[in-house]
N, C-alpha and C positions, 0 to 999 in steps of 0.2 A: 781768389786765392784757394789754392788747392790742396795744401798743405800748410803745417803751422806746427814747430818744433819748443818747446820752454821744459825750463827745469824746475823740481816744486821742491823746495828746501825739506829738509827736517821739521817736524810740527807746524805744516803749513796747511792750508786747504784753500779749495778752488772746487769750480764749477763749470760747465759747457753744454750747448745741448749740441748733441750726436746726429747728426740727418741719417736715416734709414741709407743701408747699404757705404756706409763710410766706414770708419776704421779707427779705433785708438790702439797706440801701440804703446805699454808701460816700461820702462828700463831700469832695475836695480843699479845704479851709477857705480856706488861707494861698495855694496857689499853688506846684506843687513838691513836693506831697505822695510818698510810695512805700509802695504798701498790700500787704505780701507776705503770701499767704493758701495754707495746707494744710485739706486736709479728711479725714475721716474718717466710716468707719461707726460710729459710737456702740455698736453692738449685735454688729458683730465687728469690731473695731480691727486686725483682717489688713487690711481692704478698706482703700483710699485714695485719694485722687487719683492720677491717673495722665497726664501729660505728654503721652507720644509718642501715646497713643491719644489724647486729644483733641483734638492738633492733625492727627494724619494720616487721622480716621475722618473729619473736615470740612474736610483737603485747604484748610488754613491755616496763617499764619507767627502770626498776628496771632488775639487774639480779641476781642472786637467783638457790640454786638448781637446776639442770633438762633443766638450760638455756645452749646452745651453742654456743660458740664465732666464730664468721665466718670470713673467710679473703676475699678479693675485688674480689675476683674469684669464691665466690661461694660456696670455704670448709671450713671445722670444724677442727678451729685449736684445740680446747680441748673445752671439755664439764665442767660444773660444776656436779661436782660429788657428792658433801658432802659439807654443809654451815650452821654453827651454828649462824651465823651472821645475814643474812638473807635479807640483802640490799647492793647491790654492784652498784657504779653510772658509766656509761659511756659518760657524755653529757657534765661536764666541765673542762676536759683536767688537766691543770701542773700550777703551779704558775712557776713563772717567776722571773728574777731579780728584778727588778724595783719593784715589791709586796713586794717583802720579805725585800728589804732593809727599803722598807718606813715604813712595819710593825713592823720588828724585830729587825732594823738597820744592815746598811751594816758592815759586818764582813770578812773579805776573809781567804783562807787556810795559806798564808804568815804570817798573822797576829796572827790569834787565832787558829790554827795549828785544831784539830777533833772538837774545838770548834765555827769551823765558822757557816754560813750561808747559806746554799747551796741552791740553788732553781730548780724545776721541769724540767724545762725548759733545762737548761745546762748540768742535770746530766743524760738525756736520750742522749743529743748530742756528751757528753764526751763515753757512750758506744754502740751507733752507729755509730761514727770517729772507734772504733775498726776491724768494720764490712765493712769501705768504704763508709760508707751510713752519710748523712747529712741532713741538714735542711730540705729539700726538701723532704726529705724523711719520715718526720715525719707525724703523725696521731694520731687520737683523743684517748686516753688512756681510759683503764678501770681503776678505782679507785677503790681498794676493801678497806671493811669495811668504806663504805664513806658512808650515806643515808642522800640522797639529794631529797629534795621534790619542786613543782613548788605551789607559792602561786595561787590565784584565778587573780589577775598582771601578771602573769609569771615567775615573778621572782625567780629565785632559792633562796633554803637556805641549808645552810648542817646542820637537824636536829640533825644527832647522826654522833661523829667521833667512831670510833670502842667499842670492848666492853673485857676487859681482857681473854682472857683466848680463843675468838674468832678464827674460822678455817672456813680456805675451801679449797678446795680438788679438781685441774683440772687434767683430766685424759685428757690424747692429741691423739686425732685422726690422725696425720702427726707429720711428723717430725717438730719443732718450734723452732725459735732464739726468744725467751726471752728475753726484755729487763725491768729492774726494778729497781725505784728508791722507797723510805721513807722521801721523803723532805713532807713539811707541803701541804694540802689540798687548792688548788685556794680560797676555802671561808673559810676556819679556822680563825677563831675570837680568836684565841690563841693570848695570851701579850707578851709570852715568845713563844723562839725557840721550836717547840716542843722536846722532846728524849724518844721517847716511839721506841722500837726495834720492829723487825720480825723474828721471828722463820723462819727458813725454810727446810724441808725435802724435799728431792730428793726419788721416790720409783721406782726403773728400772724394776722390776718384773711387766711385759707387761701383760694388762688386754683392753678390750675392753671398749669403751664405754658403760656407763651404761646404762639401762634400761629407768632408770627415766630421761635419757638426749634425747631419742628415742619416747617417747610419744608424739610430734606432729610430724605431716606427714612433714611440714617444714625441720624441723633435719636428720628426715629419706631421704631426698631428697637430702640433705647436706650431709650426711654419703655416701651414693651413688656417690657422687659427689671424693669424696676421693677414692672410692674404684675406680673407674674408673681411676683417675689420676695415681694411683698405679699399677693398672694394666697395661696402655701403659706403664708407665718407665721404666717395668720388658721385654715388648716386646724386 
């Protein structure tokens, strides 16, 4: 199978590992989507996503087209390939229990069964318990479709939550464990729970990274950095 299409509800989360040179493509469905995604190296679950290095090796607030997500070692887990959205935030992580119930009121799955309240927080640790990995283990998440801007204070705001019909498109340089949940955005000013869904396409027909993710010498140093790993593992 060379493709594989599913939709990830409102407060849901899921998991997948990525094969080197395939493709995930995300789809704000409803309008107001929040797609919060961690990565991992499947073959040593030390390596991860890593924040500050991939927003200060590409000297960015924001990532956007042509940006590349880097893990604590130094490679490119996947590049951004294609982004109709054009604002993705990596700086204010997952809401939490405590947020969600004070905002939305506590709700649990016992109670209100696909109608609960799920928070950031617990549904990345509910699918990295699958993987052996825990609290400890976690890191600062990429938020797509979030645009979060800092005032002249510093304070964050999150000026736009998604936008209908919204995509982007990561082509993966390594092999990647995936982890992602659709619970509501840390600063979402929402009244109600949100249930805006996510498209999701799986594309296994292997392509390289793109051109437009290769334009700073940064990346290209980062791509190298991949090729090299691959190369000893083959030794």
């Amino acid at each position: 199978m060379k493709s594989y299409e599913t939709i990830l509800p409102a407060g849901s989360h899921w998991s997948l590992r990525m094969r080197r040179g395939s493709a995930l493509r995300l789809t704000d469905l409803d309008g107001g989507v929040n797609a919060s995604l961690l990565m991992y190296n499947p073959e040593n679950l030390l390596e991860r996503y890593n924040a500050p290095d991939t927003l200060k090796c590409q000297h960015t607030f924001r990532l956007t087209a042509g940006h590349c997500l880097y893990s604590d070692m130094g490679r490119i887990f996947c590049g951004i390939e294609q982004d109709s959205f054009g604002w993705h935030e990596s700086v204010c992580g997952s809401s939490n229990a405590q947020q969600i119930a004070a905002q939305f009121g506590a709700r649990d799955y016992q109670q209100a069964r696909n109608g609960w309240h799920q928070n950031g927080y617990d549904s990345f640790l509910v699918e990295l318990a699958k993987y052996g990995l825990g609290k400890r283990d976690m890191a600062a998440c990429v938020n797509f479709f979030s645009r979060v801007t800092a005032g002249n204070d510093g304070e964050l705001q999150l000026q736009q939550q998604g936008k209908k019909g919204a995509q982007v498109t990561l082509r993966f340089a390594m092999d990647t464990l995936v982890i992602l949940h659709t619970c509501p955005h840390p600063l979402s000013a929402a009244t109600s729970y949100p249930q805006q869904r996510l498209g999701i396409v799986l594309d296994g027909h292997p392509a390289p990274l793109p051109a437009i993710c290769l334009q700073r010498e940064e990346n290209q140093r980062g791509l190298r950095n991949n090729q090299l790993y691959y190369l000893t593992a083959q030794c």
